[in-house]
C-alpha positions as CSV (number, residue, x, y, z in Angstrom):
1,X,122.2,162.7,-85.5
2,X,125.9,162.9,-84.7
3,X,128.6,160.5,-83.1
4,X,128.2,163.2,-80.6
5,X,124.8,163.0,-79.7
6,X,124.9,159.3,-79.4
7,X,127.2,159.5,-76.8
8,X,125.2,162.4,-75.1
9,X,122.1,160.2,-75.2
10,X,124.3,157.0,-73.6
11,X,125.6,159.1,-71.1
12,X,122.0,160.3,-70.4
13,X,120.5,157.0,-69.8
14,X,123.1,157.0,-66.8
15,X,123.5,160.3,-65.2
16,X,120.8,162.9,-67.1
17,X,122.4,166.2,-65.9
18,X,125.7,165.1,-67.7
19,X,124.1,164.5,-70.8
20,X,122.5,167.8,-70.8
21,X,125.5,169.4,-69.5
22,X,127.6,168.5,-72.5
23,X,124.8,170.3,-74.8
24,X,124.0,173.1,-73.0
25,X,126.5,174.0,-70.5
26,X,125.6,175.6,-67.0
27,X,122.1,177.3,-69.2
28,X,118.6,176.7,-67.6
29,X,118.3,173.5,-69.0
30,X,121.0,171.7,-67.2
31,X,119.7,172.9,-63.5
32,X,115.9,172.1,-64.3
33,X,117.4,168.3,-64.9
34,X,119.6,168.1,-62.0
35,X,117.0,169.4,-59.6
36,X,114.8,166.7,-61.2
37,X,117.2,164.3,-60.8
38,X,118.1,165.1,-57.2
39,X,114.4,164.8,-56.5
40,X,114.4,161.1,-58.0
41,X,117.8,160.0,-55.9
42,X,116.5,162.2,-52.8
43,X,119.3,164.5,-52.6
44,X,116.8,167.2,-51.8
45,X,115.3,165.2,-48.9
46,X,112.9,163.6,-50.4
47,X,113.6,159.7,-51.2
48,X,109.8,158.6,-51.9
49,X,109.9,160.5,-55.4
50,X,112.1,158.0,-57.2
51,X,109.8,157.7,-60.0
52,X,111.2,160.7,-61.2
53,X,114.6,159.1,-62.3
54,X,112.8,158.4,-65.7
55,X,111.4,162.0,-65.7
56,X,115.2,163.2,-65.6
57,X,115.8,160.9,-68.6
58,X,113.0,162.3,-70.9
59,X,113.8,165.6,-70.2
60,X,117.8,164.8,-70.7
61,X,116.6,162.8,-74.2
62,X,114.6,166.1,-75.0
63,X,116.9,168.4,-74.9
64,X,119.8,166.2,-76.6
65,X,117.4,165.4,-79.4
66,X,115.9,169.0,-79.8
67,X,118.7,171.4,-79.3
68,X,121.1,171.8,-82.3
């Protein structure tokens, strides 16, 4: 584990698609997270699925920790 990654997994404990973005760029991995995060602040109309804020994180963690 890097300086680097620590700061990805900081900044993923904020803002998940940020985190993954500055591992993987614009790849599939980055618009799966947003979309979930979206869905957890209802920025794709739908406010009641806020549990899925932690969701985001996981997946953001995932990715940080298992992409080298």
């Amino acid at each position: 584990m890097t300086c680097g990654d620590i700061f990805r997994i900081i900044i993923a404990l904020f803002v998940p698609p940020l985190g993954v973005f500055t591992q993987v760029g614009f790849k599939p991995p980055f618009w799966i997270n947003l979309v979930i995060y979206l869905f957890a602040f209802g920025g794709l109309g739908f406010p009641l699925l806020f549990g899925m804020w932690p969701a985001a994180v996981i997946h953001a963690l995932w990715v940080i920790l298992t992409r080298k």
